[in-house]
Every structure is written in C-alpha cells, then in structure tokens.
C-alpha positions as CSV (number, residue, x, y, z in Angstrom):
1,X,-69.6,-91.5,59.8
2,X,-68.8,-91.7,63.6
3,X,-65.8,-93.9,62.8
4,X,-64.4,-91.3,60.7
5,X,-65.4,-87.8,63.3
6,X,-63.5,-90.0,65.8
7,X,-60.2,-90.2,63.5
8,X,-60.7,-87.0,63.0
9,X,-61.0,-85.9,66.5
10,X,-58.0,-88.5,67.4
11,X,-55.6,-86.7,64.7
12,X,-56.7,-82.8,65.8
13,X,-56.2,-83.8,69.4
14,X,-52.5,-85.3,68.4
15,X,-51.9,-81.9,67.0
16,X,-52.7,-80.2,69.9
17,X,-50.3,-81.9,71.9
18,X,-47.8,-81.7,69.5
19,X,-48.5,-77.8,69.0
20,X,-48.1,-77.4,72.7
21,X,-44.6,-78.4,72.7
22,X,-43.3,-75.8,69.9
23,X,-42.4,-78.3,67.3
24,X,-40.6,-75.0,65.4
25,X,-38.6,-73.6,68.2
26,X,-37.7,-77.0,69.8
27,X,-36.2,-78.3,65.8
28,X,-34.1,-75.4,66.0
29,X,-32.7,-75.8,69.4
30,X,-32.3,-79.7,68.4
31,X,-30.6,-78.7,65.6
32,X,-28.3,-76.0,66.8
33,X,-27.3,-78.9,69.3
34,X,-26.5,-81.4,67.1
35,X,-24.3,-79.4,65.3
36,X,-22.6,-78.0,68.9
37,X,-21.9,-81.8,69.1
38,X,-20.3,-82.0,65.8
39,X,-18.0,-79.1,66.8
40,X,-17.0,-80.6,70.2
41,X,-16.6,-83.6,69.0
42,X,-14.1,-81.9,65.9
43,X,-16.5,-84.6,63.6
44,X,-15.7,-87.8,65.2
45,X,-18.1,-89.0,67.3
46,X,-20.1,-91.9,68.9
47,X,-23.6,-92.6,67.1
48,X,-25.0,-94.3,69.8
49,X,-24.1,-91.9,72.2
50,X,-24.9,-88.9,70.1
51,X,-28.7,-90.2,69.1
52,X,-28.5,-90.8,73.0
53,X,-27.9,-87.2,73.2
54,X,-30.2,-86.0,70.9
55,X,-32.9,-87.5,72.4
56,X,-32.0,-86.0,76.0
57,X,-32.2,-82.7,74.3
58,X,-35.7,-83.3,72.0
59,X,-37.4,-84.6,75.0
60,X,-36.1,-81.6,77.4
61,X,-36.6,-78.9,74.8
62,X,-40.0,-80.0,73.9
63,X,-41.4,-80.7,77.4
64,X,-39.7,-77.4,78.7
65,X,-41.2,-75.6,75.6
66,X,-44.5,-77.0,76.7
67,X,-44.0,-76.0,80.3
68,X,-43.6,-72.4,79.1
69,X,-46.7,-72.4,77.1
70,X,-49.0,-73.9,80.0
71,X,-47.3,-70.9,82.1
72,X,-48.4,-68.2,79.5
73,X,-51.7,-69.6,78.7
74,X,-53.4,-66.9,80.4
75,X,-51.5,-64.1,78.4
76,X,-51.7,-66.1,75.1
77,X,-55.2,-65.9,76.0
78,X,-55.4,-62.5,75.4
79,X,-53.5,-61.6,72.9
80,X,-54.6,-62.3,68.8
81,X,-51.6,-63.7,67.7
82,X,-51.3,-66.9,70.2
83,X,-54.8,-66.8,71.0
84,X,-55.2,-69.7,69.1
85,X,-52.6,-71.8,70.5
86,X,-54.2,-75.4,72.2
87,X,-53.7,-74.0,75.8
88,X,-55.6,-70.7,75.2
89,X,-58.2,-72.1,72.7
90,X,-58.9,-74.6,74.5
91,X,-58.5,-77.3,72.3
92,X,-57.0,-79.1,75.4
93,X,-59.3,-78.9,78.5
94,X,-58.1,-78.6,81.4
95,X,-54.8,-77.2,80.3
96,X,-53.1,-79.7,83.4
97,X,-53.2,-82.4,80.7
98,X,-50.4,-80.7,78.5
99,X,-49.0,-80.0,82.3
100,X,-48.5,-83.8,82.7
101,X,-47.1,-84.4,79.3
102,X,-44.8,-81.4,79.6
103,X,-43.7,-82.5,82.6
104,X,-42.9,-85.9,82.0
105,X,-40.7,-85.5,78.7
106,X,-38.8,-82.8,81.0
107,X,-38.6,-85.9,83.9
108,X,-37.0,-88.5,81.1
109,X,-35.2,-85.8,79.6
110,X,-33.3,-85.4,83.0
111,X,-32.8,-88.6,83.7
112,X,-30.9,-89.4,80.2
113,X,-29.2,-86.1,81.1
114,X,-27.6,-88.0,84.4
115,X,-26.6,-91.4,82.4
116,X,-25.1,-89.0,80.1
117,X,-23.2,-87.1,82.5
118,X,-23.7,-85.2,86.0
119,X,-22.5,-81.6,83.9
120,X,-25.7,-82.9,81.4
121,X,-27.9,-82.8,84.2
122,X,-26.9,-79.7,85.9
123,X,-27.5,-78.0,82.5
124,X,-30.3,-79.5,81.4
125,X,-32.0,-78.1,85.6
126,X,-30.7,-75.1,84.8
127,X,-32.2,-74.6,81.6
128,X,-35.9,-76.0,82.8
129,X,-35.4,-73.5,86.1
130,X,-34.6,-70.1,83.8
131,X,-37.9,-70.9,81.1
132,X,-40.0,-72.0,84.3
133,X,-38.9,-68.7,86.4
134,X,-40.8,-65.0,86.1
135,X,-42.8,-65.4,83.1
136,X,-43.2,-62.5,80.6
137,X,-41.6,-59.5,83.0
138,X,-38.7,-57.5,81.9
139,X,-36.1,-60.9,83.1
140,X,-37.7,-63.4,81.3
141,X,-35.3,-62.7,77.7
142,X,-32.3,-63.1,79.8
143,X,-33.7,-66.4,82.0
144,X,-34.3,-67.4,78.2
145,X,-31.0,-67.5,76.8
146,X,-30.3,-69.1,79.7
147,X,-32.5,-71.7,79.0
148,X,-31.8,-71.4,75.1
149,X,-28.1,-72.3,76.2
150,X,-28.9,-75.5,77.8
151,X,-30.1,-77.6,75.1
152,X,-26.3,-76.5,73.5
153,X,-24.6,-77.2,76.8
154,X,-26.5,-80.5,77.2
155,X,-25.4,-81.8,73.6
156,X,-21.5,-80.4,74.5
157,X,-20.9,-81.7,77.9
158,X,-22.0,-85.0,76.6
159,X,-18.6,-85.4,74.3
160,X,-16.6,-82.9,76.4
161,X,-17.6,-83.2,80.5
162,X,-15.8,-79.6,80.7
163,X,-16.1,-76.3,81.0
164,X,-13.8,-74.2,78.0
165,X,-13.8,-71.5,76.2
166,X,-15.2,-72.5,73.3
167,X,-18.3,-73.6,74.2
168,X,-18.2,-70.1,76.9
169,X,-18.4,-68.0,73.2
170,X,-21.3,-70.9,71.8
171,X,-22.9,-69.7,74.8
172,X,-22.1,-66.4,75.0
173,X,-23.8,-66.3,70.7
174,X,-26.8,-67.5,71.8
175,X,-27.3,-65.0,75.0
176,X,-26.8,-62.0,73.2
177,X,-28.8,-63.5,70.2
178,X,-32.0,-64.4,72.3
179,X,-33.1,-60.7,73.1
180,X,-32.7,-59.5,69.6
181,X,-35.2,-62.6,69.1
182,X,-37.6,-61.6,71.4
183,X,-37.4,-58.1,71.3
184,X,-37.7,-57.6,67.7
185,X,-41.5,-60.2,67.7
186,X,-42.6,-57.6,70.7
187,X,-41.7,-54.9,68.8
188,X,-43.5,-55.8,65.9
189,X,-47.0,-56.9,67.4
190,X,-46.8,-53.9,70.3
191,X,-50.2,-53.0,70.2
192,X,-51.1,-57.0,70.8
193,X,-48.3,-57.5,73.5
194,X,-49.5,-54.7,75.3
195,X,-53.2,-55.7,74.8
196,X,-51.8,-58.8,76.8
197,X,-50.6,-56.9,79.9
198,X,-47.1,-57.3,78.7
199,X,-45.8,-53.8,79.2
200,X,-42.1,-54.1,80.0
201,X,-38.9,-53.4,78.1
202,X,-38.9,-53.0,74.9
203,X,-42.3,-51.5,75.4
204,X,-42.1,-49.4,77.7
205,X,-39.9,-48.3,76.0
206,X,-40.6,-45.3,72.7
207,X,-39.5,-47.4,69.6
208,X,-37.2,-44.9,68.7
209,X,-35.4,-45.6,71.5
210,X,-36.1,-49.4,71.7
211,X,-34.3,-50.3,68.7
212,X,-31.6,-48.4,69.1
213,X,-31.0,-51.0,71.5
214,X,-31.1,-53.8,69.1
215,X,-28.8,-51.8,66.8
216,X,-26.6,-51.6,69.6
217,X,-26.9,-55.8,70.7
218,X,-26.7,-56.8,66.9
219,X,-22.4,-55.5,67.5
220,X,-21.9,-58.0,69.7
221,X,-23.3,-60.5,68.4
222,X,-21.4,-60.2,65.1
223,X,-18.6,-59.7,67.2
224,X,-19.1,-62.9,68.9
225,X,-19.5,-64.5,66.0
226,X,-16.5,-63.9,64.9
227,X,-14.7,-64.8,68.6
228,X,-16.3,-68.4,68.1
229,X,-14.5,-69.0,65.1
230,X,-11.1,-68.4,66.7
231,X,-12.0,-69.9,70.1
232,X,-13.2,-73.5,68.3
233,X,-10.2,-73.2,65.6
234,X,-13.1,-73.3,62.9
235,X,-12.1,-73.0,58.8
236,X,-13.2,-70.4,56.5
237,X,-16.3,-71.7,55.4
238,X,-17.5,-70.7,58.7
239,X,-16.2,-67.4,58.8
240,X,-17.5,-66.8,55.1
241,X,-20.6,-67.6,56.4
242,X,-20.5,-65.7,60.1
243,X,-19.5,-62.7,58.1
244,X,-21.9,-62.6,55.5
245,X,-24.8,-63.1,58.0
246,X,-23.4,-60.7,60.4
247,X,-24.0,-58.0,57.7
248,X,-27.4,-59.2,57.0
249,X,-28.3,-58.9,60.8
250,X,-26.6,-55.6,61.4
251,X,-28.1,-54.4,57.9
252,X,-31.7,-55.4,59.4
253,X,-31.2,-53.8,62.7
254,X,-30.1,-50.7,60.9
255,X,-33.7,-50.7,58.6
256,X,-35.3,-51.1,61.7
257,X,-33.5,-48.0,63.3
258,X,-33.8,-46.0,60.3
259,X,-37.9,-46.8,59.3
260,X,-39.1,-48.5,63.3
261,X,-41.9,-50.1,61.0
262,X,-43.5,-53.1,63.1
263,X,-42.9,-55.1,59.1
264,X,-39.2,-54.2,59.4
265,X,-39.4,-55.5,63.3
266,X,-41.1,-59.0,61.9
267,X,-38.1,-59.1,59.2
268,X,-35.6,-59.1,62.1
269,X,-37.9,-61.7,63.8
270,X,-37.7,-63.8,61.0
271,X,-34.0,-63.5,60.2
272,X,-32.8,-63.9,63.1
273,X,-34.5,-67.7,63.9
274,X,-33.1,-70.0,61.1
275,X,-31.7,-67.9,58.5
276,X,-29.3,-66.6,61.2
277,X,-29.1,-68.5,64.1
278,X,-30.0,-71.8,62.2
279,X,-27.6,-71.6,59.4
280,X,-24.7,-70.3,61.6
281,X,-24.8,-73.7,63.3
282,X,-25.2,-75.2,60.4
283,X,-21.8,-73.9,59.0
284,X,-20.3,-74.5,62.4
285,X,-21.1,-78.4,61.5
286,X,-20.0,-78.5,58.4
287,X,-16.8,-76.8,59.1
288,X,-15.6,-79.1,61.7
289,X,-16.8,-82.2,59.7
290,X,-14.6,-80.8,56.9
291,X,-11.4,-79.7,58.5
C-alpha cells in the first residue's frame, strides 16, 4: 500500500514539474521553430545539427516558460483560472524548486545556443530577458512577442547566421500575433484578470473599445502573412493556406466586435494558438519541403 502512495506521489510530483514548464505553449513554440528551420533551410538540412537545434529551443522555451510561471505565481494565485497551476497550488513547496529547474534548462539551453552560433545566443538572452522583464503590466504582451520570437530566431540563425528579410516578416507575424493572443484570453476571463490585480490594457480599457483594437491588429497580421510569402519565395499551398486563415481570424475579430461576448473572446483565444499560428507554420514547412 505504501509502495504504491509513493508511485503515486512520484508520478503527481513529475507532473508538476512538467506542468510548470507549459508543456502546451512550449510544443507550439518548438514546433513553429522547426518548421522556421525548414524554411531557412529551403528543405535541406543537417539532422544532426537540426535535432541539435531543437533541443536548444525545447530546453530554452521550457525553462523560460517556467521562469514566467514562478514570476506570476503570486497573481496565478489569485485568480480561478491558474489558481490551480503547481506554483500557486502548491503542489511544489517552496516554489524555488521549479526556480532551480527553470533555471537550469534556460542555463543548457544557452550554452547549446553559443556551440550553435554567437547570433543563437544573443537571441536565445534576448528572449529569456523580455519573458523575465515587467511581469503582467501593460508591456509585458510586447516583451512577449519578443520573447515568442526567439525560440523562431534561435532555430533560424542556426542554418542562416544572418539577419534578412525574411526571417524580419517571421518575426514581424509573430509580434503582431502575440497581443491578439493575449489580449483576446484577458478579455474573455475580465472579471478574473481583474480579480488578480491585472488592471491594464485591454482592461482598462471598455470592451467596446478594446476589441476594436484587435479588429484593427488582426489587418496586419493578415497582411503580414501575406508579406512572408513573398519575402521567403514560398508556393501556393502556403498562400492557400495564409489566406484562408486570414479570413477565419479577421472573421473572429469581427464576431467579437460585433457581439464583445467573453465566449466569442475565448474563440479568438483558441484560434489564434494552433489553428492559426500552428497550422501557418505548418504550411510554411511543407511548402518549402515541396518546392
């Protein structure tokens, strides 16, 4: 009986960890990588020295990921919808134990970074800098696609030590793409956020005004979309693609607009994380693996 409470305890306290380090958010950013490597690398690439990049970019996203979640433990704490998370639960007691993990998958992470190249590094600082820097005020979605570009610029510099255009408009894509992220999740738990002591834009914000906003960020990003299909010489299965998830973002920014229900909020939430951002990658990868 006390053989099997301790596998029991062993395998909950594994989960903890592993929930600490956004298993969800870091697959995407590995993923969105992976395929930023295919597209730099126009398909032909180095195994060796692509798994070596992948795992520079799992380790940093993850322990950066984790680092963000023992800086907002005190807010998660607060608020019902992360209130169960292991930091604010306190399924792991005292939280500096997910600090030291977090910490030293960002610390290997680095390291690879530099045998992979000095640009590697300098992104992969960068990144760990914005997510560490001014926490849940009004900056943090910008410091975030900051830090959401990293992982991307990690995977790129890695086949192509250089800064270009193309991966400028990869970049761009996923800075204009992370407060529509963020933005629509706050709008559609307000109450909670602001239950939390999180009380800056969009919430300070009337929601009639606050998703105009989005409306107004979701051109853009369609629009640079569309410039990274040009800028990396991609085929038409991309822009098939870019196009017809372009009109199911703008569509969903427009319901939100037109009904500013906190369900129509969660939709954009959800749409915009794999469906969108996920499967645009996605085509990007296959495009360049095909042409």
């Amino acid at each position: 009986m006390q053989h099997s409470k301790l596998i029991l305890d062993t395998v909950g306290s594994i989960r903890a960890y592993i929930d600490v380090l956004k298993p969800r958010e870091t697959s995407l950013l590995i993923f969105i990588s992976l395929c930023a490597a295919v597209v730099a690398t126009g398909g032909s690439f180095s195994p060796g020295r692509l798994a070596l990049a992948m795992a520079t970019v799992a380790l940093g996203s993850a322990g950066v990921n984790g680092l963000t979640n023992y800086l907002d433990r005190d807010i998660d704490a607060r608020m019902f919808r992360t209130r169960n998370r292991s930091l604010p639960s306190k399924q792991i007691d005292p939280p500096e134990k997910a600090l030291l993990l977090t910490l030293a998958l960002t610390a290997v992470s680095l390291g690879l970074a530099w045998v992979l190249h000095p640009l590697c590094f300098a992104a992969g600082m960068l990144g760990t800098i914005a997510a560490s820097t001014r926490r849940k005020t009004v900056v943090c979605p910008f410091f975030g696609a900051v830090a959401s570009c990293s992982p991307v610029a990690v995977s790129w510099f890695a086949f192509r030590p250089e800064f270009s255009l193309p991966l400028l408009f990869l970049c761009l894509l996923i800075c204009v793409w992370v407060p529509i992220h963020v933005w629509s999740v706050m709008l559609a738990h307000r109450d909670d956020y602001v239950g939390g002591g999180v009380r800056y834009f969009p919430l300070s914000k009337d929601n009639k005004e606050a998703v105009k906003i989005l409306v107004l960020l979701s051109l853009p990003l369609v629009a640079t979309s569309i410039a990274v299909f040009y800028s990396n010489h991609l085929g038409w299965l991309y822009l098939a693609v870019a196009g017809l998830l372009g009109v199911l973002m703008l569509y969903a920014n427009f319901r939100l607009m037109i009904t500013r229900a906190s369900y129509e909020a969660w939709r954009l939430y959800k749409l915009s994380a794999f469906p969108y951002l996920g499967v645009l990658f996605l085509a990007m990868g296959a495009d360049a693996l095909l042409t």
